[in-house]
TORNUDO-537994 format. One record per residue: x, y, z of N, C-alpha, C, O, CB in turn; residue number from 1. Coordinates in Angstrom, 1 decimal, always signed. Glycine has a CB too. Layout:
# residues N
  n.east  n.north    n.up  ca.east  ca.north   ca.up  c.east  c.north    c.up  o.east  o.north    o.up  cb.east  cb.north   cb.up    i
       X        Y       Z        X         Y       Z       X        Y       Z       X        Y       Z        X         Y       Z  NUM
...
END
This chain:
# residues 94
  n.east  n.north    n.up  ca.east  ca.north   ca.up  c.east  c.north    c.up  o.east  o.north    o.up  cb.east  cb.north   cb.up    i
  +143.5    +52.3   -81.6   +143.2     +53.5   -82.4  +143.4    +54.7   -81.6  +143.0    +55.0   -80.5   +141.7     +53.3   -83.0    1
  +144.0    +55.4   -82.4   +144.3     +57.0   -81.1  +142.9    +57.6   -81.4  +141.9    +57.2   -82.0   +145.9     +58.5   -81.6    2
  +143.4    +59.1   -80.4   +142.3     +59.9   -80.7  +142.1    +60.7   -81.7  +141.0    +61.0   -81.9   +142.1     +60.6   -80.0    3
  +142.9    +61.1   -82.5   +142.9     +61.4   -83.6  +142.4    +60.5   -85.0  +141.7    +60.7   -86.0   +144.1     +61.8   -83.6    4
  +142.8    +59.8   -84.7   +142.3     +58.6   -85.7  +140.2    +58.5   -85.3  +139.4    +58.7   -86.2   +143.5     +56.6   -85.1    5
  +139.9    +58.3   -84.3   +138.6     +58.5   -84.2  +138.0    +59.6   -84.2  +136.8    +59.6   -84.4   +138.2     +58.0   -83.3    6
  +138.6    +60.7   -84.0   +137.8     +62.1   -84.4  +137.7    +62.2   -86.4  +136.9    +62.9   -87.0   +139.0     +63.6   -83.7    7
  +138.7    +61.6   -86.8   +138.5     +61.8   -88.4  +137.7    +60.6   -88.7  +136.9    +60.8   -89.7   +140.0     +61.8   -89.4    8
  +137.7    +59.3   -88.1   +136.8     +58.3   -88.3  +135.3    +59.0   -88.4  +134.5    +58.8   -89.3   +137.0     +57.2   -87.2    9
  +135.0    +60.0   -87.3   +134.2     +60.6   -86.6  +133.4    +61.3   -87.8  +132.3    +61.2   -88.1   +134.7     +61.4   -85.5   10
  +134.6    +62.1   -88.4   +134.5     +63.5   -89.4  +133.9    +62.6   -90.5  +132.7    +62.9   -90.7   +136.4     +64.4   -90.0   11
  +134.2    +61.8   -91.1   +134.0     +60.7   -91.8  +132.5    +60.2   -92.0  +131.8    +60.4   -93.0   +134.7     +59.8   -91.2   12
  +132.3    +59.8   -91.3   +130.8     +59.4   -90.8  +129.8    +60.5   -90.6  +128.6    +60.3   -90.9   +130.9     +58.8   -89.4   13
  +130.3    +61.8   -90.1   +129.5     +62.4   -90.1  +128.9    +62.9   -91.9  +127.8    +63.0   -92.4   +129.8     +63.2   -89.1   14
  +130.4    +63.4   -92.3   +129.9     +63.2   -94.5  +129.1    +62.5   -94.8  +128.1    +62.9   -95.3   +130.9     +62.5   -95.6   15
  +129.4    +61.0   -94.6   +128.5     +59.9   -95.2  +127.4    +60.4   -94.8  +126.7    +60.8   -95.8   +128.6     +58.5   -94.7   16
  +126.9    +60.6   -93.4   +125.2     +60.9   -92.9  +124.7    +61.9   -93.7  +123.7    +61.9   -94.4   +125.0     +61.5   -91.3   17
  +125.4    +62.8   -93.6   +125.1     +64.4   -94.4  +124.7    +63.8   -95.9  +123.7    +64.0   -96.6   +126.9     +65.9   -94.5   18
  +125.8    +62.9   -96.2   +125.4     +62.7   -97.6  +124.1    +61.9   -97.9  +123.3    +62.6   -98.6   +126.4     +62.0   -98.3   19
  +123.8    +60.9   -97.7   +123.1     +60.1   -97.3  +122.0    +60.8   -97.1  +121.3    +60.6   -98.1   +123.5     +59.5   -96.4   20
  +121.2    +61.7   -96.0   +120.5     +62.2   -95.4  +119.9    +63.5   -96.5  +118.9    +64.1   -96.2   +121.2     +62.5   -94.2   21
  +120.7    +63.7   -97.5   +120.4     +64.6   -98.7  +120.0    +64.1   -99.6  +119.3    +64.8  -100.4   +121.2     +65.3   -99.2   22
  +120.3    +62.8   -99.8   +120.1     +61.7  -100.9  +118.5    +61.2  -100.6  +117.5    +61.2  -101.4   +121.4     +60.2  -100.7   23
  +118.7    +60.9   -99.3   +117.2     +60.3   -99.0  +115.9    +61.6   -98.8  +114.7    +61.4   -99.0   +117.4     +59.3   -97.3   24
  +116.3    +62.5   -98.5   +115.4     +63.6   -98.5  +114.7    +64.0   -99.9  +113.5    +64.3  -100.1   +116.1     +64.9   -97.9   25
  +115.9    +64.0  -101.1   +115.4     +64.5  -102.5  +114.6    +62.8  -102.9  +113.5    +62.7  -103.5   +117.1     +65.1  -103.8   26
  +115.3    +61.7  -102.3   +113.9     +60.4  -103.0  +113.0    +60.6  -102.3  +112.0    +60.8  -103.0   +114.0     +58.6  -102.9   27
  +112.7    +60.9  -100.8   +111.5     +61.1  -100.2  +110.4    +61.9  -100.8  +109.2    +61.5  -101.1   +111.8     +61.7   -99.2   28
  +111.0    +63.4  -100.8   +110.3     +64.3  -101.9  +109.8    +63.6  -103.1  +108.5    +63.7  -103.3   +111.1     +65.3  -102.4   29
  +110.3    +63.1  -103.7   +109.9     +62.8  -105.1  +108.5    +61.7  -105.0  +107.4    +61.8  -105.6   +111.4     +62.1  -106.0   30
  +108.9    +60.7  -104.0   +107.9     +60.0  -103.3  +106.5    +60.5  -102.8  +105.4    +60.3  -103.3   +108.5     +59.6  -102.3   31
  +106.7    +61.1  -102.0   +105.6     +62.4  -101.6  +105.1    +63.1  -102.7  +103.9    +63.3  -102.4   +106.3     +63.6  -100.7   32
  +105.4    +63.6  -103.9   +104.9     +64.3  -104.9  +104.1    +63.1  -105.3  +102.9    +62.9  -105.1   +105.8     +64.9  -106.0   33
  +105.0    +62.1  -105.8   +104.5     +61.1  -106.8  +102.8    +60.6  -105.7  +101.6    +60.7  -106.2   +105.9     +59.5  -107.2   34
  +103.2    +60.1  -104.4   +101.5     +59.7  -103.5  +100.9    +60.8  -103.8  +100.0    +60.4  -104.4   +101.3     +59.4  -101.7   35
  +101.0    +62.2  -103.6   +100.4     +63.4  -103.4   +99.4    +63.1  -105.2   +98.2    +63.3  -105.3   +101.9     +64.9  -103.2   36
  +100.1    +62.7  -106.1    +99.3     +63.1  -107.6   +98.6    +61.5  -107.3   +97.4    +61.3  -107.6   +100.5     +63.6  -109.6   37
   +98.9    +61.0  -107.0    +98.2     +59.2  -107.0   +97.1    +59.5  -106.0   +96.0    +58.9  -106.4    +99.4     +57.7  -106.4   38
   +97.0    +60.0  -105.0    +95.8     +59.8  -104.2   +95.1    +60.9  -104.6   +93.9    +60.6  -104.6    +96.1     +59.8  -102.6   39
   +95.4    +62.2  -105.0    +94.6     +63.3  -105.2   +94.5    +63.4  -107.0   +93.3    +63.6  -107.4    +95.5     +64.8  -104.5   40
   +95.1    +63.2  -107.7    +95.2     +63.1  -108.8   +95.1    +64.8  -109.7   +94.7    +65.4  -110.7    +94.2     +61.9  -109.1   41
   +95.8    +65.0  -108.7    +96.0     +66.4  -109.1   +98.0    +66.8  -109.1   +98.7    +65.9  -108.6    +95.0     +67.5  -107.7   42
   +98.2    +67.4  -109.4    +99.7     +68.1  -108.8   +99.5    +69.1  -107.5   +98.7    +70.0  -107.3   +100.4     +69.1  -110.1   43
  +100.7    +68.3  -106.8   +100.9     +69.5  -105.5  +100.8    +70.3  -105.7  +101.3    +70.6  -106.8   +101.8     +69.7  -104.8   44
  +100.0    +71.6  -104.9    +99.3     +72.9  -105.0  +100.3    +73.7  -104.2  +100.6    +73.6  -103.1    +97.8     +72.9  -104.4   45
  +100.8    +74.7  -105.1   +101.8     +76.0  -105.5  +101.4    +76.7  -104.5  +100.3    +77.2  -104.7   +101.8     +76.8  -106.9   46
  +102.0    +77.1  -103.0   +101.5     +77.7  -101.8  +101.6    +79.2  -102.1  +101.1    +80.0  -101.3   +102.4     +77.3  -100.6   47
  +102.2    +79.6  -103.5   +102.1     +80.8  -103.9  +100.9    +81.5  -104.9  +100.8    +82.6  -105.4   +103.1     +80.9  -104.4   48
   +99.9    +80.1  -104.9    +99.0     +80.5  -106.0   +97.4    +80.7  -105.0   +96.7    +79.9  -104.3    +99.0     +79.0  -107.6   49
   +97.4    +82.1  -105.2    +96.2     +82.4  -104.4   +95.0    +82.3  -104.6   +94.1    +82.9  -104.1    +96.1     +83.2  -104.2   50
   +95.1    +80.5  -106.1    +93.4     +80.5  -106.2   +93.1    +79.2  -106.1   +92.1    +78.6  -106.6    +92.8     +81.0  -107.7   51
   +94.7    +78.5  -104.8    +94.6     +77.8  -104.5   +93.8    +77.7  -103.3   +93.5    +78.8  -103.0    +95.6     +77.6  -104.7   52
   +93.3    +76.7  -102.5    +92.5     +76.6  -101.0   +93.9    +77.2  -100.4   +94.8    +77.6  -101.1    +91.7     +74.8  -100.4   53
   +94.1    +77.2   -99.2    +94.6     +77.7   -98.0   +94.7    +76.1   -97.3   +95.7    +75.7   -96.8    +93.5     +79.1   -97.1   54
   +93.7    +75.4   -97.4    +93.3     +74.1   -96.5   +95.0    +73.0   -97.5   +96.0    +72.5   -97.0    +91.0     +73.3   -97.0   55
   +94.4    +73.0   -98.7    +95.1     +72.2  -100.1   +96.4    +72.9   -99.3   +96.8    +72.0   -98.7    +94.6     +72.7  -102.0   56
   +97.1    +73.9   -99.1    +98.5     +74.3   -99.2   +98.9    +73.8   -98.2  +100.1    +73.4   -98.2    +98.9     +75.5   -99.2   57
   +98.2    +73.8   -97.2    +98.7     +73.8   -95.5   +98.7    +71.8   -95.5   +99.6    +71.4   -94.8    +97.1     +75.0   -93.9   58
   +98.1    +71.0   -95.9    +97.7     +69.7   -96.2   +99.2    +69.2   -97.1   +99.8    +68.4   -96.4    +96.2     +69.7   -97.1   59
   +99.6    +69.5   -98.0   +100.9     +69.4   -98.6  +102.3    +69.9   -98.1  +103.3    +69.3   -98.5   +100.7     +69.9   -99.6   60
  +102.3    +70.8   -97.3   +103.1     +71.6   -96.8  +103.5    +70.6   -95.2  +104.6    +70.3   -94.8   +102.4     +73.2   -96.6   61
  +101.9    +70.0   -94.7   +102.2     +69.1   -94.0  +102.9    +67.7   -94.1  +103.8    +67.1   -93.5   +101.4     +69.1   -93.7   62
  +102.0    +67.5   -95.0   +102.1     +66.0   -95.8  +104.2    +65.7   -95.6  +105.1    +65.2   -94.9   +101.4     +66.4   -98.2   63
  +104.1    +66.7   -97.0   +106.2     +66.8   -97.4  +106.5    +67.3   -96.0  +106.6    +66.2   -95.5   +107.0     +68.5   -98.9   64
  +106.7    +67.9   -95.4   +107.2     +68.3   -93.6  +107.7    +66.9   -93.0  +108.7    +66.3   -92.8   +105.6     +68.9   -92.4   65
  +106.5    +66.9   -92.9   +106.2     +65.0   -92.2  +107.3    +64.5   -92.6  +108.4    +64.6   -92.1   +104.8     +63.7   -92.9   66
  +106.7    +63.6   -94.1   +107.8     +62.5   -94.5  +108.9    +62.8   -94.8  +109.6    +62.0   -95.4   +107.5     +61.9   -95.4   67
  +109.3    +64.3   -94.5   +111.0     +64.3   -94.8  +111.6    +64.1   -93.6  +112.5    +63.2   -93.4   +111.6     +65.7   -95.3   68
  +111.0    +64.9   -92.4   +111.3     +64.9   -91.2  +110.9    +63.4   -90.5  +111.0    +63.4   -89.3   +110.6     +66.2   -90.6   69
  +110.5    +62.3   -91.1   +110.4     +61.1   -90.5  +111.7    +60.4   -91.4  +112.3    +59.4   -90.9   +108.7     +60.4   -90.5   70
  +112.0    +60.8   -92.8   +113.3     +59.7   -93.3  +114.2    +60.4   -92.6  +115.0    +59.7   -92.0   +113.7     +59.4   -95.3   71
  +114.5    +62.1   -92.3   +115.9     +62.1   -91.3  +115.9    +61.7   -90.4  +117.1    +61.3   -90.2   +116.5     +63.0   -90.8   72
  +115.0    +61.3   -89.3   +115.2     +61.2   -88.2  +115.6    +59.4   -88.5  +116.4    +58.8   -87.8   +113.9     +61.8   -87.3   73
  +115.0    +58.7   -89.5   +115.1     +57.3   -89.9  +116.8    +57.4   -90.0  +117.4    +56.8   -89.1   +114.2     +56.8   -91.4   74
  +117.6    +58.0   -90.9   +118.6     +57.5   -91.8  +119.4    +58.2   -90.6  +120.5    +57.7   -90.4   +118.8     +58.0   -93.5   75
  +119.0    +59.3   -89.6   +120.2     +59.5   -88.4  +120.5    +58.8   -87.7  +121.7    +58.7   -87.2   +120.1     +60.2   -87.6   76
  +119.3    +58.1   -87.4   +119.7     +57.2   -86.1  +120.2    +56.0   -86.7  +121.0    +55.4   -85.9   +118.5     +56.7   -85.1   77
  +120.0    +55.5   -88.0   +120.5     +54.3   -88.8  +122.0    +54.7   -88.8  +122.8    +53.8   -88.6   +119.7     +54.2   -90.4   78
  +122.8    +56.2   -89.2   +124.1     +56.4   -89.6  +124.8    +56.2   -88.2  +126.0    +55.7   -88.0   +124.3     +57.9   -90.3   79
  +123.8    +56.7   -87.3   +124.8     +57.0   -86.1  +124.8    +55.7   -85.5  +125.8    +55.6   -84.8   +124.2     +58.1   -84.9   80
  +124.0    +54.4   -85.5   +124.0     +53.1   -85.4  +125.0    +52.4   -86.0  +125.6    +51.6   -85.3   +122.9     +52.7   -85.7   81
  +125.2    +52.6   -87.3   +126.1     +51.9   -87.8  +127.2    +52.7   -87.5  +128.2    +52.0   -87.3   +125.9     +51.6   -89.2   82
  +127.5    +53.7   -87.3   +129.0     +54.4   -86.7  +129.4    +54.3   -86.0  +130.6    +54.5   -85.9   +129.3     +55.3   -86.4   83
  +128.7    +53.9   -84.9   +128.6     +54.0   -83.1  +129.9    +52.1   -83.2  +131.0    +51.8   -82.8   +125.8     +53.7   -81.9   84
  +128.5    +51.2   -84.6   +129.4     +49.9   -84.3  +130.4    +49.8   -85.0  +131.0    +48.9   -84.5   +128.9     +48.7   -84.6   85
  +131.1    +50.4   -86.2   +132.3     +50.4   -86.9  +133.1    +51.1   -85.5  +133.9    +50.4   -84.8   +132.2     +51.4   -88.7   86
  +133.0    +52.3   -85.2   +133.9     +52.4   -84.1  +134.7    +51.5   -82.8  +135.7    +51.6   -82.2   +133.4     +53.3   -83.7   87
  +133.3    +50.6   -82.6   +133.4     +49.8   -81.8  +134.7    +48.9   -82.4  +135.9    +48.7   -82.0   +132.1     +49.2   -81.6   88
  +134.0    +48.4   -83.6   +134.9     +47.1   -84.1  +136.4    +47.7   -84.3  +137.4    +46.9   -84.6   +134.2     +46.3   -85.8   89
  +136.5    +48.8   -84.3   +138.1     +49.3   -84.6  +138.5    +49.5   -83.3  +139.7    +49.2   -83.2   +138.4     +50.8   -85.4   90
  +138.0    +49.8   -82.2   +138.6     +49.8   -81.0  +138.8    +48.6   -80.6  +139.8    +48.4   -79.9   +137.9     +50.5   -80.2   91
  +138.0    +47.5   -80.9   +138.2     +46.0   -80.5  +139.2    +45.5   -81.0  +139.7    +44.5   -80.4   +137.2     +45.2   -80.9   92
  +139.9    +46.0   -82.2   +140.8     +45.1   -83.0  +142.2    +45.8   -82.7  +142.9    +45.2   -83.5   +140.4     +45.2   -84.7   93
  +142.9    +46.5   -82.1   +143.3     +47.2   -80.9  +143.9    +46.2   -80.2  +144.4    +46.5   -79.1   +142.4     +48.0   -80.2   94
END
């Protein structure tokens, strides 16, 4: 496999992640709302509504932060795992 051929392999992979990584962020969210009304049994609290607590905004703001920022860091290292071995197996077959 030249180098060109693994830099677009490369280009490639990195799409999938990007894509992937946008896919899993909008189910995450939706996840996070849906626990957010199941444990509180309220709807997530509008960080623009000032008759909301300050405690309630910063608690949700945390909450969604978190669990988005823990499925990217999940689905990066998963993309770059599986990329790292497809590249392999093409250089092997060479």
């Amino acid at each position: 496999m030249s180098k060109d051929q693994i830099q677009a392999s490369s280009l490639g992979n990195k799409i999938a992640a990007g894509v992937l990584g946008a896919v899993t962020t909008m189910i995450v969210q939706k996840l996070i709302h849906a626990s957010w009304k199941t444990i509180t049994g309220t709807e997530p609290p509008d960080p623009e509504d000032m008759e909301v607590s300050t405690a309630s905004v910063v608690t949700w703001t945390a909450a969604s932060a978190l669990g988005v920022a823990v499925a990217q860091v999940i689905i990066r290292r998963f993309t770059l795992g599986k990329c790292a071995e497809l590249i392999k197996k093409r250089i092997d077959t060479l």
